[in-house]
C-alpha positions in Angstrom: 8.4 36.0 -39.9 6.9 32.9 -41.6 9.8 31.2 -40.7 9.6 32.3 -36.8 5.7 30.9 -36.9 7.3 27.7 -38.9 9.4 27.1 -36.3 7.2 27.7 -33.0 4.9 25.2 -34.9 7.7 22.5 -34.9 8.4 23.0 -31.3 4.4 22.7 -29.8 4.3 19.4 -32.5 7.2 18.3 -30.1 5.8 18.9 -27.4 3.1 17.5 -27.7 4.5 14.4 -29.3 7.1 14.3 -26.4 4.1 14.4 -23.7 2.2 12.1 -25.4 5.4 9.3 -25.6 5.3 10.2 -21.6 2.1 9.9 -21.1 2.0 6.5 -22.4 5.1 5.1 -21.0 3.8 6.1 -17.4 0.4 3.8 -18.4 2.5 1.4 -18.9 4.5 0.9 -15.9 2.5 -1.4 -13.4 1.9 -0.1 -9.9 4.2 -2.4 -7.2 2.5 -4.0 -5.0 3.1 -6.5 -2.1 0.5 -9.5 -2.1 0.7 -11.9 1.4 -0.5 -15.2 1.5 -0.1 -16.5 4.8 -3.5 -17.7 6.6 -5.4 -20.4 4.9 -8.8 -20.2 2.8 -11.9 -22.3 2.7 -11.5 -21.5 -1.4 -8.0 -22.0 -2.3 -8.8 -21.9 -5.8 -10.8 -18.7 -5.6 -8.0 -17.3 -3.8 -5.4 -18.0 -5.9 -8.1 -17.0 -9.2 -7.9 -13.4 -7.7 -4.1 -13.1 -7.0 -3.4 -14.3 -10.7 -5.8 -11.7 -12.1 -4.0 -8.9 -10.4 -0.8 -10.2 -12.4 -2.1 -8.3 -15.3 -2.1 -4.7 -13.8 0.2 -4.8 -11.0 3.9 -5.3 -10.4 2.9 -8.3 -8.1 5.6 -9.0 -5.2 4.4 -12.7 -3.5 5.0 -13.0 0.3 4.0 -16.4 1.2 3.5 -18.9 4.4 4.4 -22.0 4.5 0.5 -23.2 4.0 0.8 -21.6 0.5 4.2 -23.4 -0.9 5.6 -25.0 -3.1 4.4 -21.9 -5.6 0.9 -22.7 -6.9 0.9 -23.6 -10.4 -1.5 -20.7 -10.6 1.5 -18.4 -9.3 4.1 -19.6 -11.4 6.5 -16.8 -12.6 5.5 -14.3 -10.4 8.0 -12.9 -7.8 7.7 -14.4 -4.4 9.2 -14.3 -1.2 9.1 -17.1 1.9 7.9 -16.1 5.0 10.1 -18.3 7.0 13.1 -16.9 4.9 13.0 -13.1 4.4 15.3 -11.1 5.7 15.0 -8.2 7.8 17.1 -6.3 4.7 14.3 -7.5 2.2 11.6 -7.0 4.5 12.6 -3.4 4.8 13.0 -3.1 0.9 9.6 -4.3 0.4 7.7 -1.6 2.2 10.1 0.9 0.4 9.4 -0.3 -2.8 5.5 -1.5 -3.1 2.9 1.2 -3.2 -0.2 -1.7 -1.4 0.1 -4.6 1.0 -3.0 -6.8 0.0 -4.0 -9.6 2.2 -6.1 -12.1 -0.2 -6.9 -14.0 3.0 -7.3 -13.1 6.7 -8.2 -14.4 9.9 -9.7 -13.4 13.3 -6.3 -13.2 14.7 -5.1 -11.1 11.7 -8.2 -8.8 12.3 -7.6 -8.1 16.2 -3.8 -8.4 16.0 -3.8 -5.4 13.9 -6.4 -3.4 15.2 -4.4 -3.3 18.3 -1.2 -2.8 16.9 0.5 -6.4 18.6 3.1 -6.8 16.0 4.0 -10.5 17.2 3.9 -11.9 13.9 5.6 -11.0 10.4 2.3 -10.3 9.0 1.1 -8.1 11.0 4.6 -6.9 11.6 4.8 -5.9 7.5 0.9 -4.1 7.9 2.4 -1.9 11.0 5.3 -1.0 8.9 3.0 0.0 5.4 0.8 1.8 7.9 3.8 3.8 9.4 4.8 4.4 6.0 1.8 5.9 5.0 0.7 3.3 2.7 -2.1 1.7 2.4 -3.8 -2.1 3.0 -6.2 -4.2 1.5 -7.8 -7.2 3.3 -10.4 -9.9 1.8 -12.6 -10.7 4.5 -14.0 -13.6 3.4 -12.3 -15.8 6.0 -12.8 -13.1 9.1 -16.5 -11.9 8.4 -19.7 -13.7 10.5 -21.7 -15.8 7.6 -25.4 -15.4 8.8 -25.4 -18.7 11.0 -22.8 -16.8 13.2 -24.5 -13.6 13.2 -27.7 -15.5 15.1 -25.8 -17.9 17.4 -22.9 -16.0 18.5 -23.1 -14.1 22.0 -23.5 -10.5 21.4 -19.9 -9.6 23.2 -18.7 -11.4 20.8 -20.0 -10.1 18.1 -19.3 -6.5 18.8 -15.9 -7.5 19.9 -15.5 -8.1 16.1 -17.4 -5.6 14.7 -15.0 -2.5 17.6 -12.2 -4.3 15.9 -13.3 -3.6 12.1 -14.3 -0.3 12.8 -10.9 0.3 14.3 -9.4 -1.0 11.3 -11.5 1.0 8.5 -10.8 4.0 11.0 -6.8 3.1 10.3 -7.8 3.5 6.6 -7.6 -0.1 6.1 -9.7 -1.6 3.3 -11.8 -4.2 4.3 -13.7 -5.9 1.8 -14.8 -9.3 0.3 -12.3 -11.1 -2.3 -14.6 -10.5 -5.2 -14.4 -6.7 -4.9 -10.2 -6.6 -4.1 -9.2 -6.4 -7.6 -11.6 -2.8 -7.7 -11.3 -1.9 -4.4 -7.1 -2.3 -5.0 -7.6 0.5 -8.9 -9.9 3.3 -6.1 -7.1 2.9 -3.6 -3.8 3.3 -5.8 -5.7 6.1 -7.5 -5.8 7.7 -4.0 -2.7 6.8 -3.0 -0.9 8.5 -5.7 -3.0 12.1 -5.8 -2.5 11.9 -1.9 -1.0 15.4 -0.5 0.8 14.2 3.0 1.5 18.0 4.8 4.9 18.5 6.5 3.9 20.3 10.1 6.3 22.3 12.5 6.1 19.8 14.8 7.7 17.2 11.9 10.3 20.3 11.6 11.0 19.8 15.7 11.2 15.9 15.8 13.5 15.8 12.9 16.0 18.1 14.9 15.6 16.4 18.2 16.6 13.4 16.1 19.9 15.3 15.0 18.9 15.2 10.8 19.8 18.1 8.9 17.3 17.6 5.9 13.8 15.6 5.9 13.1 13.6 2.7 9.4 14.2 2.5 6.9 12.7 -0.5 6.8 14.2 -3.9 3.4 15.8 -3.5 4.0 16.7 0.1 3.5 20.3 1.0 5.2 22.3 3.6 2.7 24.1 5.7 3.6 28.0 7.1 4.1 26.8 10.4 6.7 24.2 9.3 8.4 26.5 6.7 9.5 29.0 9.1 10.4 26.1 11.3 12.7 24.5 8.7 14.3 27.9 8.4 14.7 28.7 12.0 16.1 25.2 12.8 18.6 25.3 8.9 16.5 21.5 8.3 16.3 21.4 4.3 13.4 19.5 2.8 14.1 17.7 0.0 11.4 15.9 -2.6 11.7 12.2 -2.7 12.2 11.4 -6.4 8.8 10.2 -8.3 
């Protein structure tokens, strides 16, 4: 009998100890995350201050424009890709792989480009393809946000021209915020990102056999709804759990 406690004993001191171990290896793997540095900045050096900093907590993948290389000397040894050179193949593997696409700088054409979905350029190309992916973007707006001079010269339409484009953007989920806040802004929106519940409808259920698949890989913490349950069953789609 003591023996039987004994032993149930060693096995929760296992446990635990095996939790713990798990606990902190997951702490210690950095969040991936896809930084683009393509439109140019009024304060390089405050620019490139912030995408060091975020070396330290995130698996950092550079995407730069030709404005931004060689490499900054602030940069060096972090993973970076050219704009003019990536291939549709790597393109592809960075929306799979990084959990954010931060843009450190922006610019009008950035901001209405995007909040109208013209995907003419790579940038906004790559924020399409996040979005579609259900991940989500960061922008500093330091480069695309009316200083106070602006705000009292500038005609009204144009103005509110701006401002329908923002609101179009924050309604896309898009972060829009000044560079000093990105490095917070980027911990609140991984944190969301990873407890984010996507729901898998009947109408996914339909699409995905219109389109001739036979199983749906779906996100870890998805759930199926009813609806799309007894869809999956009538249509024999399986739905299988993307690994963590």
């Amino acid at each position: 009998m003591v023996l039987d406690v004994l032993e149930q004993v060693r096995i929760l001191v296992r446990q635990a100890v095996e939790q713990y171990i798990k606990s902190q290896s997951e702490k210690s793997i950095k969040p991936p995350i896809a930084i683009l540095l393509e439109y140019q900045s009024l304060e390089p050096k405050e620019v490139l201050k912030a995408v060091s900093n975020l070396d330290a907590a995130y698996n950092v993948t550079l995407l730069l424009g030709k404005s931004w290389l060689p490499l900054p000397d602030e940069l060096a040894g972090m993973a970076h890709l050219s704009v003019e050179e990536i291939s549709h193949e790597a393109l592809n593997g960075l929306v799979e792989r990084a959990a954010i696409l931060v843009f450190p700088t922006s610019s009008f054409q950035l901001l209405a480009k995007l909040a109208l979905t013209i995907d003419d350029s790579l940038p906004v190309q790559l924020a399409i393809q996040f979005q579609l992916a259900g991940k989500p973007i960061v922008i500093a707006n330091n480069e695309a946000e009316l200083d106070v001079s602006q705000q009292i010269f500038a005609p009204h339409t144009v103005q509110e021209r701006l401002q329908s484009y923002i609101r179009q953007l924050q309604a896309d989920q898009v972060k829009w915020v000044p560079l000093s806040k990105l490095s917070d802004t980027l911990a609140n929106v991984y944190a969301g990102y990873k407890s984010k519940q996507t729901f898998i409808l009947a109408r996914h259920i339909e699409t995905a056999q219109r389109a001739g698949l036979e199983e749906i890989i779906v996100p870890e913490k998805s759930k199926l709804s009813p609806g799309g349950k007894e869809m999956a069953k009538q249509l024999n789609i399986q739905i299988k759990k993307r690994e963590p």
